[in-house]
C-alpha positions in Angstrom: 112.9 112.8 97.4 111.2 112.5 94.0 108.4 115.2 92.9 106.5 115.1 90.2 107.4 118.2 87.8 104.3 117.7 84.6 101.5 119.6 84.0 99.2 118.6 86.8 95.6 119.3 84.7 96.6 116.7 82.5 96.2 114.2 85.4 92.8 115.5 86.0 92.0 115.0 82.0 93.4 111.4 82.1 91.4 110.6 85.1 88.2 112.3 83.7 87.3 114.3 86.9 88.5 116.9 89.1 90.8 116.1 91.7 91.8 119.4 92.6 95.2 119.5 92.5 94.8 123.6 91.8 92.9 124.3 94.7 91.3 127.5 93.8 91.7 127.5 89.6 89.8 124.2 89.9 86.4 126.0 91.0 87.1 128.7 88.1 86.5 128.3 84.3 90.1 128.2 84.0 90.1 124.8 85.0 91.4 122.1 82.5 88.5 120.0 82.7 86.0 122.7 81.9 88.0 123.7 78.8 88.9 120.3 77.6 86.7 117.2 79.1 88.8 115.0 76.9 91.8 113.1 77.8 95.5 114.6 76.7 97.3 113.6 73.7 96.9 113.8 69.9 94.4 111.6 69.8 92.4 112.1 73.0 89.3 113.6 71.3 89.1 110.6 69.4 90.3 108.1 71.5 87.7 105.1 71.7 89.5 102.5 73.9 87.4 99.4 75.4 89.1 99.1 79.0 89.7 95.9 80.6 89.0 95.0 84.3 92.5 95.6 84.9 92.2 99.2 83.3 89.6 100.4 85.1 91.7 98.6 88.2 94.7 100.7 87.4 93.4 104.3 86.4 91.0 103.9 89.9 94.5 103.7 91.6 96.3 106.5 89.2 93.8 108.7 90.5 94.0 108.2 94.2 97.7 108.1 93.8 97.8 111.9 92.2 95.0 113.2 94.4 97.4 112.6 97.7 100.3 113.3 95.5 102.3 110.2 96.8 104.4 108.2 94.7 103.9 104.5 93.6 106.4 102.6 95.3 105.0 104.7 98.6 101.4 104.1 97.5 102.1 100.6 97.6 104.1 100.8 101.0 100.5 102.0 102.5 98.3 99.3 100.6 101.2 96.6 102.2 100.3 98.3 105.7 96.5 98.5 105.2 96.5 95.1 104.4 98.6 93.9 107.9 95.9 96.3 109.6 93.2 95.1 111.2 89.8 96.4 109.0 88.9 96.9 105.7 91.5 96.9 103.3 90.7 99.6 101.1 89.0 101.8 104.3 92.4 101.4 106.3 94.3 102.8 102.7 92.1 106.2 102.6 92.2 106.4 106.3 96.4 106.2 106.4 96.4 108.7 103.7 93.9 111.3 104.9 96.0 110.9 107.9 99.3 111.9 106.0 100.3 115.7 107.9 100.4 117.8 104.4 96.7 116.2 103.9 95.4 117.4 107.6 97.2 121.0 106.5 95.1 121.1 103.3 92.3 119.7 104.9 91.9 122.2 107.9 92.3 125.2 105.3 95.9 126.3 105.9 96.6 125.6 102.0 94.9 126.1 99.1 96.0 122.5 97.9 97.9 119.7 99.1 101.0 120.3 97.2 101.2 123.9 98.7 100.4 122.0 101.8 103.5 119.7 101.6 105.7 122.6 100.7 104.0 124.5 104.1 105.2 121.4 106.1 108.9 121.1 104.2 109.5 124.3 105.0 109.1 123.9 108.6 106.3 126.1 109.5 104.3 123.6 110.8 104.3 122.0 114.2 102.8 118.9 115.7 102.0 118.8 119.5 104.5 121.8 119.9 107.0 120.2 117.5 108.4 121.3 114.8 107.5 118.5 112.3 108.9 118.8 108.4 108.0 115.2 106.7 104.7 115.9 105.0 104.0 111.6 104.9 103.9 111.8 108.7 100.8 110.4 109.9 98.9 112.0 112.8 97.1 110.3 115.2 93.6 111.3 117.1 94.6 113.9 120.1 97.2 115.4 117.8 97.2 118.9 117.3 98.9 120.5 114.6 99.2 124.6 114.5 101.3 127.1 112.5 104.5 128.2 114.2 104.4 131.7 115.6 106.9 133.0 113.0 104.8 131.8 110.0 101.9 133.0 110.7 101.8 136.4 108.7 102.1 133.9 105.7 100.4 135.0 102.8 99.5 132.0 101.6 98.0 130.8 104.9 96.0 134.0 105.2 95.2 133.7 101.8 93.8 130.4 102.0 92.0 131.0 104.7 90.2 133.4 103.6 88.5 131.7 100.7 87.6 129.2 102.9 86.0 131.1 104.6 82.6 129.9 105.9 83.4 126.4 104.9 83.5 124.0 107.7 86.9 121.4 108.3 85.8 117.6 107.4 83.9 115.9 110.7 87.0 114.6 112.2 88.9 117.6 112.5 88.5 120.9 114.6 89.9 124.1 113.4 90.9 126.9 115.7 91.0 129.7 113.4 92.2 132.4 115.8 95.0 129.7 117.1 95.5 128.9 113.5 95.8 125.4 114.8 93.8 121.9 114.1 93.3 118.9 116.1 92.5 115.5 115.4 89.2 114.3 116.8 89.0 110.9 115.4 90.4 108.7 112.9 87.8 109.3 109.7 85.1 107.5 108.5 84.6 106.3 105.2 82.0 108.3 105.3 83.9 111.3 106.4 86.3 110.7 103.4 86.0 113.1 100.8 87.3 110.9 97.9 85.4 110.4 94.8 87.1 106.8 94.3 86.3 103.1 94.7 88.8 102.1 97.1 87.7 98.0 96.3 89.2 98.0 92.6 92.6 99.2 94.1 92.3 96.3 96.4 91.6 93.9 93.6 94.3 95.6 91.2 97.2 94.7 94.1 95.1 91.1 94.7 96.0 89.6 91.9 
């Protein structure tokens, strides 16, 4: 499977915003954006670029695509399956990706970010409804419950993560079990209930045309 291997800030400096890809070093002043607001390149101090509808389309989509960390030709296999879904387009798109297991992993607090999270579920130490489950695109479903396996639960990085969440509460559609270390899936989430800085509509109107 392909992985992106550049410099992750710089996607957060192209898309102008954090999309915490760092977990952690994104709340810190070591952050790229709080260093250099401007995008990357020679010229990106500079830069004075008038953007079409189509740009604003395509950087709207950029940034959802390297928030979730998925791929393009996979991003559009989930915009070709929220638009066969019954709802709203771009809705049904956030919802299938929030659902994604290495998301729900990040989400509940057993990762700092979601790449850590995907690497958590690669390696095995995750398990869905008693199952050992190691394909982070797998999508759960409400009733699912997802808990670390008994051998990986001295993990330093889950402990570690869990920890400096401490006091933070799991997103509305989620339940978190901290002494189980295991999540389950209320609901499918709201719009509402999506924490995504993005205007899913110009994604929809970018793959439209």
């Amino acid at each position: 499977m392909a992985v992106y291997q550049g410099a992750r800030c710089r996607m957060c400096r192209r898309a102008g915003m954090k999309l915490f890809i760092k977990g952690s070093r994104c709340y810190t002043d070591k952050c790229a954006i709080e260093r250099r607001s401007y995008a990357p390149g020679e010229h990106g101090k500079t830069r004075r670029i008038k953007e079409t509808n189509y740009g604003v389309q395509l950087r709207e989509k950029q940034k959802v695509r390297r928030m979730y960390g998925v791929l393009e030709r996979q991003f559009r296999n989930y915009f070709e399956k929220a638009a066969e879904s019954k709802g709203v387009t771009g809705e049904v798109l956030l919802q299938m990706l929030e659902r994604r297991l290495d998301n729900v992993v990040y989400r509940i607090g057993f990762a700092a970010n979601r790449s850590q999270a995907r690497q958590l579920v690669r390696h095995g130490h995750l398990l869905v409804n008693g199952r050992k489950v190691d394909i982070p695109s797998f999508l759960v479903k409400p009733g699912d419950e997802v808990m670390v396996r008994e051998k990986s639960r001295k993990l330093m990085i889950i402990a570690s993560s869990l920890e400096a969440r401490k006091g933070q509460t799991a997103p509305e559609w989620l339940e978190l079990s901290p002494e189980r270390l295991a999540g389950r899936i209320l609901n499918v989430p709201s719009r509402a209930a999506i924490a995504a800085p993005v205007n899913e509509q110009l994604i929809v109107e970018l793959y439209s045309k």
